[in-house]
C-alpha positions as CSV (number, residue, x, y, z in Angstrom):
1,X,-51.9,66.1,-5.8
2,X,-54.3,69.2,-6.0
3,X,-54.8,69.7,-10.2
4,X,-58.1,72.1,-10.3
5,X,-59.2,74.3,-7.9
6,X,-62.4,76.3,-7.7
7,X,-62.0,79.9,-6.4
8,X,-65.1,80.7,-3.8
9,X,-64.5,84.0,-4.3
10,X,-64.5,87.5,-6.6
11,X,-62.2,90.5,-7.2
12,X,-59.0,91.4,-6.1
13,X,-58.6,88.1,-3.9
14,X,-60.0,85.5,-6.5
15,X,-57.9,87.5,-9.4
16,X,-54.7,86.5,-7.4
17,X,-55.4,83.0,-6.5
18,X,-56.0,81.9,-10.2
19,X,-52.7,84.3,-11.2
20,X,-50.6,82.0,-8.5
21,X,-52.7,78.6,-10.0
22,X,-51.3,79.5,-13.5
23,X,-47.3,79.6,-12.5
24,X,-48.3,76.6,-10.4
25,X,-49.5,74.6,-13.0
26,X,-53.0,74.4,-11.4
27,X,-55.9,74.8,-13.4
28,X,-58.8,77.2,-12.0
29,X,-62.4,77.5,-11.7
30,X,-64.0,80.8,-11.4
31,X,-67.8,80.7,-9.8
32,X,-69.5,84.1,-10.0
33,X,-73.0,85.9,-9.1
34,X,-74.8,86.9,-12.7
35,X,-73.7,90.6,-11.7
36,X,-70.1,89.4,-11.8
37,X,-70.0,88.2,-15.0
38,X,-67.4,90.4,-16.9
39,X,-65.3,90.4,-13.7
40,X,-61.4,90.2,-14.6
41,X,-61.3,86.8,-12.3
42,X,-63.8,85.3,-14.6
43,X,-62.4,85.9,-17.6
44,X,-59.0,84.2,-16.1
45,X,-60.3,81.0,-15.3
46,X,-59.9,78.3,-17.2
47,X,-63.5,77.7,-16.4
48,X,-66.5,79.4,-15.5
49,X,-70.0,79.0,-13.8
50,X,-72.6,81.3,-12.8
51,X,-74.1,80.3,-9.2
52,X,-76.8,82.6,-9.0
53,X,-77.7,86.6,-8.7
54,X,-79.1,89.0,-6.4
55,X,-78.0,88.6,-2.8
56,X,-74.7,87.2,-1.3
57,X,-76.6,84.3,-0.1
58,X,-77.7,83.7,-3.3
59,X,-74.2,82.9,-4.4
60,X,-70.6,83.6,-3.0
61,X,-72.5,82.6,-0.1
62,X,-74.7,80.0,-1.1
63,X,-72.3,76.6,-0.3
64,X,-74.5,73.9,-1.8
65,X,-74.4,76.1,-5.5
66,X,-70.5,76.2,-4.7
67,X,-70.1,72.6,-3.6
68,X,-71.8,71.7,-6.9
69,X,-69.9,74.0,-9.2
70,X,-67.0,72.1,-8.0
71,X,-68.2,68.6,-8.3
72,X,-69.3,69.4,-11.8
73,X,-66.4,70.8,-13.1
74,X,-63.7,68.1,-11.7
75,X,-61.8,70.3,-9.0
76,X,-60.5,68.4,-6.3
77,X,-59.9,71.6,-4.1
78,X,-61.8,75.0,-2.8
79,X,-60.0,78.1,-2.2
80,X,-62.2,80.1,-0.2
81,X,-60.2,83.5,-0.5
82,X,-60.8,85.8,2.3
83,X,-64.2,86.8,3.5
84,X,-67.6,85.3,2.5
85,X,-67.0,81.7,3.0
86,X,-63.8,81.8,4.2
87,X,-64.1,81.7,8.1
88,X,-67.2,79.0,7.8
89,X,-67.1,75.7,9.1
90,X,-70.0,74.3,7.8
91,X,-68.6,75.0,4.2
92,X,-65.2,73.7,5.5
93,X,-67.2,70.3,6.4
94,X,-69.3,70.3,3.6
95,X,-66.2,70.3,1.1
96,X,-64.3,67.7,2.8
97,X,-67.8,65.8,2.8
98,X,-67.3,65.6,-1.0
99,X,-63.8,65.1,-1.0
100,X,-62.7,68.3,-1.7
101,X,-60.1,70.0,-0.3
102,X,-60.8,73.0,1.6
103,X,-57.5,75.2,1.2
104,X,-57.1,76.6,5.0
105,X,-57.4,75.6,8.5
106,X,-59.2,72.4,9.6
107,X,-63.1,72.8,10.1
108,X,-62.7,71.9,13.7
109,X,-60.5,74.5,14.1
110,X,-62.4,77.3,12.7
111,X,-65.2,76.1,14.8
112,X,-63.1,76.1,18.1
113,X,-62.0,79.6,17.2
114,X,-65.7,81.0,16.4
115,X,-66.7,79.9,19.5
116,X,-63.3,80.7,21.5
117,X,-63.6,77.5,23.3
118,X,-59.8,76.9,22.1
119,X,-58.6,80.2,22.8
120,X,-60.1,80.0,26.7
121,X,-57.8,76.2,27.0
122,X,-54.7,78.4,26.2
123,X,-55.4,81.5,28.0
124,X,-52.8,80.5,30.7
125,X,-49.8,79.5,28.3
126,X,-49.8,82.8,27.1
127,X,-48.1,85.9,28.2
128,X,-50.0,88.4,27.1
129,X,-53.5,89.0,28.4
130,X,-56.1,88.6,26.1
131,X,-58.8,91.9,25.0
132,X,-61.2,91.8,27.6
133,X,-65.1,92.0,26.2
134,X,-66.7,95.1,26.1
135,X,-63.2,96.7,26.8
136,X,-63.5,100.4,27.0
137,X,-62.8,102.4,24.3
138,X,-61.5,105.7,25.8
139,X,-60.5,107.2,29.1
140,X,-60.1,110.6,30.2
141,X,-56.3,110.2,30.1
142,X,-56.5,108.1,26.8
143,X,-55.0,105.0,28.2
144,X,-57.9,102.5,27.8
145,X,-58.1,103.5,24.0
146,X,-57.6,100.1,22.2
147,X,-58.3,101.7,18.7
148,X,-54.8,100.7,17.3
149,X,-54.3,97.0,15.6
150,X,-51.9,95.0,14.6
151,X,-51.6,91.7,12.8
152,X,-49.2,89.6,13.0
153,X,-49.3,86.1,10.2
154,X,-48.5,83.2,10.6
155,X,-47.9,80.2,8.3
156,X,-48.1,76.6,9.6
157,X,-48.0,72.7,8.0
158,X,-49.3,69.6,9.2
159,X,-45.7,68.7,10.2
160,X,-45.5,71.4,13.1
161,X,-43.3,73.3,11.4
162,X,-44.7,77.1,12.1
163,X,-42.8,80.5,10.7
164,X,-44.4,83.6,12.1
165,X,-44.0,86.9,9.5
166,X,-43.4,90.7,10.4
167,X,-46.5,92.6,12.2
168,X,-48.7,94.7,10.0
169,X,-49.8,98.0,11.7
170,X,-53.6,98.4,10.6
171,X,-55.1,101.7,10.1
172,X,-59.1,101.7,9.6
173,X,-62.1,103.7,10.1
174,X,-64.1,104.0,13.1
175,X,-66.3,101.7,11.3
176,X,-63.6,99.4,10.8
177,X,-62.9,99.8,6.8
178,X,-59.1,99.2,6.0
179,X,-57.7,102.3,5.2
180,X,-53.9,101.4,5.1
181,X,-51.6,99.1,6.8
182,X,-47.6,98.9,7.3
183,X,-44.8,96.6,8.0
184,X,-43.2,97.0,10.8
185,X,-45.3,99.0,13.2
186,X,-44.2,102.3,13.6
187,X,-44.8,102.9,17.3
188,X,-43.6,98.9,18.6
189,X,-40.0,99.2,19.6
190,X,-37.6,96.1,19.1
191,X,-39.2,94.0,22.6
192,X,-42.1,94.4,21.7
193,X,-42.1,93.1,18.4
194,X,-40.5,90.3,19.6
195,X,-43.0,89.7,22.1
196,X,-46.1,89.8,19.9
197,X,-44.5,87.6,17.1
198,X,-43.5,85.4,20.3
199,X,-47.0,85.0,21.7
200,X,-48.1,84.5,17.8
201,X,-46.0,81.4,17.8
202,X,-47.2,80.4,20.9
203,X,-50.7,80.8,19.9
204,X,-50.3,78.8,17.2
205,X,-48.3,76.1,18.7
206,X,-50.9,75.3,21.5
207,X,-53.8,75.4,18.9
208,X,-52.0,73.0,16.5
209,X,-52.4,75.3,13.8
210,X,-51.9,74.3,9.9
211,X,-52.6,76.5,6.8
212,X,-52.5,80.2,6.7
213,X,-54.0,83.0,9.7
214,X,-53.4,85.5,11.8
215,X,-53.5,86.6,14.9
216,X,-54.7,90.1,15.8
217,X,-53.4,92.4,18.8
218,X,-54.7,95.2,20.5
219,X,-52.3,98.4,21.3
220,X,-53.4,101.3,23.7
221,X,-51.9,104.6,24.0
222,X,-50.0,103.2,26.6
223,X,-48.5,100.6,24.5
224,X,-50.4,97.9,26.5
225,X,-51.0,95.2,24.6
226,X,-53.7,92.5,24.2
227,X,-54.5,89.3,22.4
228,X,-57.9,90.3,20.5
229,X,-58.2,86.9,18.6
230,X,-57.1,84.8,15.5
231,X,-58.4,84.9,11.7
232,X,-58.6,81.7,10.0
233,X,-57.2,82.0,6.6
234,X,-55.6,84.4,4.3
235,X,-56.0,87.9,5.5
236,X,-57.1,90.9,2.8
237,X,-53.5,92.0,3.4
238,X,-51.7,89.4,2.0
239,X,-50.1,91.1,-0.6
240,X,-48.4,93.5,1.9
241,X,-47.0,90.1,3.5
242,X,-45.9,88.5,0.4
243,X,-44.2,92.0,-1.1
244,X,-42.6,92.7,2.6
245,X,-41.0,88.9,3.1
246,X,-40.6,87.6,-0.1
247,X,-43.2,85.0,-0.1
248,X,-45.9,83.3,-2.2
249,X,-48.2,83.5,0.6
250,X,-50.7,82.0,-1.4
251,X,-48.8,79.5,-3.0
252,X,-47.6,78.3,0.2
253,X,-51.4,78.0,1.5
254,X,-51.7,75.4,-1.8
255,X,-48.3,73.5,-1.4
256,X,-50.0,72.8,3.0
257,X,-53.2,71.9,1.3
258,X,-51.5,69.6,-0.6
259,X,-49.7,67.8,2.1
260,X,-46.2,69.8,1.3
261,X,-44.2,70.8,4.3
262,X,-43.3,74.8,4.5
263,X,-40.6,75.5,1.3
264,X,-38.9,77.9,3.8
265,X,-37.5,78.4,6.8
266,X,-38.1,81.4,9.6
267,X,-34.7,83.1,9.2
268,X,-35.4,82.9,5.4
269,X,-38.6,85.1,6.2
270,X,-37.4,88.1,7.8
271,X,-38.8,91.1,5.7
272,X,-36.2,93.8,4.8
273,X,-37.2,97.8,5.5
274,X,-40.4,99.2,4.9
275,X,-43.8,98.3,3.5
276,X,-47.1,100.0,2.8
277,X,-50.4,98.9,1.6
278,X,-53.0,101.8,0.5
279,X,-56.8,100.0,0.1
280,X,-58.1,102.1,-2.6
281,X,-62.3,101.9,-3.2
282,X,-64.6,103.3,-5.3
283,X,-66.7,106.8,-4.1
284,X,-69.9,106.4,-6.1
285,X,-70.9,109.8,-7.1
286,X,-75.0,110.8,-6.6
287,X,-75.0,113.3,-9.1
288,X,-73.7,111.0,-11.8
289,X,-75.7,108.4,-13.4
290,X,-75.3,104.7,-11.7
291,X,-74.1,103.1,-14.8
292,X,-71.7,105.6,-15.9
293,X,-70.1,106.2,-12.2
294,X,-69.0,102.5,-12.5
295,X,-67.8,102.1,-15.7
296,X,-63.9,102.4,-16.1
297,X,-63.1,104.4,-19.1
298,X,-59.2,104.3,-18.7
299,X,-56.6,102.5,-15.9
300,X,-53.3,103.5,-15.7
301,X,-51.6,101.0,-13.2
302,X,-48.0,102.5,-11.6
303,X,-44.8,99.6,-11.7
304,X,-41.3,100.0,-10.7
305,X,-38.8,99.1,-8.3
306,X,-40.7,97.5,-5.0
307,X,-44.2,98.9,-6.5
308,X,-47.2,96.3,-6.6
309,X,-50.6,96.8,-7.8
310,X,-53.2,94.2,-7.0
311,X,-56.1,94.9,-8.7
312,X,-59.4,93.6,-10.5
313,X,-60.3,96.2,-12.9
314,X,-59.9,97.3,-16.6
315,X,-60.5,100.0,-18.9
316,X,-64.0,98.8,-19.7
317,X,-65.2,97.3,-16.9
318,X,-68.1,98.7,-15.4
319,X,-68.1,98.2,-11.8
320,X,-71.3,95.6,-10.1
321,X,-74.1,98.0,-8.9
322,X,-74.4,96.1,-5.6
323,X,-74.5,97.2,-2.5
324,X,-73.3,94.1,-0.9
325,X,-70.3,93.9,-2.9
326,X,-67.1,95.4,-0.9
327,X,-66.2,98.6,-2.3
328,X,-62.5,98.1,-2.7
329,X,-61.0,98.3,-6.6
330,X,-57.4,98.0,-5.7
331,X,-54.9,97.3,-3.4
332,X,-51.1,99.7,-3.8
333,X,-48.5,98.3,-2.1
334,X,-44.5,99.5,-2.0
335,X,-41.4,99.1,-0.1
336,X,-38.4,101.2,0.3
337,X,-35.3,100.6,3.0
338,X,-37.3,103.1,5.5
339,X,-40.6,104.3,6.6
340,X,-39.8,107.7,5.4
341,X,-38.3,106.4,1.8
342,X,-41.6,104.1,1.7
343,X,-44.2,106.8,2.2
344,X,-42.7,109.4,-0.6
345,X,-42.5,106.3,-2.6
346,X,-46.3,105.5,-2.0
347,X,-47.1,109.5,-2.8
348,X,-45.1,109.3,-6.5
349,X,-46.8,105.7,-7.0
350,X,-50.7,107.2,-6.0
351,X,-49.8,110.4,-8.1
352,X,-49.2,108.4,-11.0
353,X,-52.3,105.8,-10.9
354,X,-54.8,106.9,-13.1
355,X,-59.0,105.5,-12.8
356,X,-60.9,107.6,-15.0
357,X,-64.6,107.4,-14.8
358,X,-64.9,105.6,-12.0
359,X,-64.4,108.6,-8.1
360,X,-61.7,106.9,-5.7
361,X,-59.8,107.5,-3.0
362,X,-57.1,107.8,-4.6
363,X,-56.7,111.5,-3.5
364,X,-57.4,111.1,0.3
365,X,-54.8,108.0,0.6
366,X,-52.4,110.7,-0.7
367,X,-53.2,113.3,2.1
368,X,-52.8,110.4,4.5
369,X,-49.0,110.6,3.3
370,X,-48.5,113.8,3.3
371,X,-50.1,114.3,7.3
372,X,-47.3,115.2,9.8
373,X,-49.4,112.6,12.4
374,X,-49.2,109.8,10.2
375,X,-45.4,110.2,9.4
376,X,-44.8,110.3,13.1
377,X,-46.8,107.5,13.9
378,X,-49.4,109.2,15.6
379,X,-52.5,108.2,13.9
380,X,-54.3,105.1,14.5
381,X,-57.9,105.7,13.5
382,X,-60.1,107.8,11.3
383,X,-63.4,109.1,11.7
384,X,-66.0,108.3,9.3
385,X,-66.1,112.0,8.1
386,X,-62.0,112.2,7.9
């Protein structure tokens, strides 16, 4: 039985990990880069240990400084979050060659899906086509455009039990920064739904899959769609998932670690209306100073009925000067019975959040709302200079 459990990881992510530990009954370890160290997750922990400064590699990255931390503080299990670490297979190895266990897919698996070697074997089983490479990005006509994505998560144990959750719609930046997502897609229509979280279970059936991922389609203007690929582990989106269905997504991640079978069943997952997830980040200003941009002088954090605020910041906290480090300060998520009910509820609940000293977004995820293209469903990408 899993009793400690180091988080390989910082910020929002690592903050929510060692919140689900706590009502779990798990105690947590918080390892941290030397810039890091008045981050909120550090100061949740039950314990602490710095594993270096400066670059990523130098510490969320570094997996020997990680492997330690966990040997010398007693954990018997690594949470590698999302991101950094979380996606490596080496590190996935390394930790069970200390007898650790690596909360998320098997390091074979990972492996087998970095390479695609896995993904090529079930090619034929599946009934939707997979993303060609170097698929073209735009035709005259619009009909090649494979800008638009959409997730779809699944949850698996070792027992073959698999429950596939609601499709997130993703809307990003040409440079691939999340932007917002939503659950259900607003331009899929009933069949297709079906089919994606169909060929999700598929996917995951033929690859044996345990712990948490997801698998990631392609949509064109056309509404063709394609199989782009799977991500091993918990997806930055999580919290969208766990507010839409119901679910300790994490929490469930732990209890398949652990050897548990899935605490719920598929019907028991279905999510009910409609759910939005706004990724606020930080604008650093040039004008102002670099320490005073990041330091938060007040946060006012929104509640209510279906409003969720992930977030790693307080009044206080003066924001890491490093480059590195991904930009993101908070994560808004609510749901209402319809899209239209869940967008005026995510304009009153970005209206009311309040991050003084630190320039957000804050302000431009609130024109998204209000943009006749993105109530109808018609946006599915934003230029860098949007």
């Amino acid at each position: 039985m899993i009793h400690k459990i180091l988080v390989a990881n910082r910020g929002t992510i690592a903050v929510s990990i060692i919140r689900t530990c706590r009502c779990l009954g798990i105690q947590t370890v918080a390892v941290y880069s030397k810039e890091d160290a008045q981050s909120l997750h550090v100061q949740l922990a039950d314990q602490r240990l710095c594993i270096g400064q400066g670059s990523l590699e130098n510490s969320y990255l570094n997996r020997e400084n990680i492997i330690s931390a966990a040997l010398y503080t007693g954990a018997d299990a690594v949470h590698p979050g999302c991101g950094f670490l979380a996606e490596d297979a080496a590190f996935a190895r390394l930790c069970q060659k200390h007898g650790l266990i690596f909360i998320g897919p098997s390091p074979e698996l990972i492996e087998q899906l970095h390479t695609g070697s896995r993904l090529e074997q079930i090619r034929e089983k599946i009934r939707l086509p997979f993303l060609p490479e170097n698929a073209p990005k735009e035709t005259a006509e619009g009909s090649a455009d494979f800008s638009r994505t959409i997730e779809v998560p699944i949850i698996a144990d070792q027992f073959g039990k698999i429950v596939v959750l609601k499709e997130k719609d993703c809307l990003s930046r040409a440079n691939g920064q999340s932007i917002l997502e939503e659950t259900p897609s607003a331009v899929l229509g009933t069949k297709g739904r079906q089919a994606l979280r169909q060929t999700a279970f598929e996917i995951a059936k033929a690859l044996c899959y345990t712990n948490v991922g997801t698998v990631i389609f392609a949509l064109n203007k056309s509404q063709q769609v394609y199989v782009k690929g799977i991500t091993a582990g918990i997806s930055s989106g999580y919290g969208l998932t766990e507010m839409a269905a119901g679910l300790d997504v994490i929490g469930e991640q732990i209890r398949i670690a652990d050897g548990e079978a899935l605490s719920f069943k598929q019907e028991e997952a279905a999510s009910k209306g409609h759910a939005l997830v706004c990724h606020i980040r930080a604008n650093f200003s040039a004008e102002s100073s670099e320490a005073e941009s990041r330091l938060v002088h007040h946060l006012h954090v929104p509640a209510g009925h279906g409003v969720r605020v992930d977030t790693a910041l307080y009044a206080g906290y003066q924001i890491p000067a490093y480059q590195d480090y991904d930009t993101e300060i908070a994560q808004v998520i609510v749901q209402a019975p319809s899209r239209a009910a869940a967008i005026q509820k995510m304009k009153t609940t970005l209206d009311e959040m309040v991050v003084l000293g630190v320039e957000t977004n804050l302000d431009f995820q609130y024109s998204i709302m209000e943009d006749p293209k993105f109530r109808d469903g018609r946006i599915d990408k934003l230029n860098s200079d949007d």
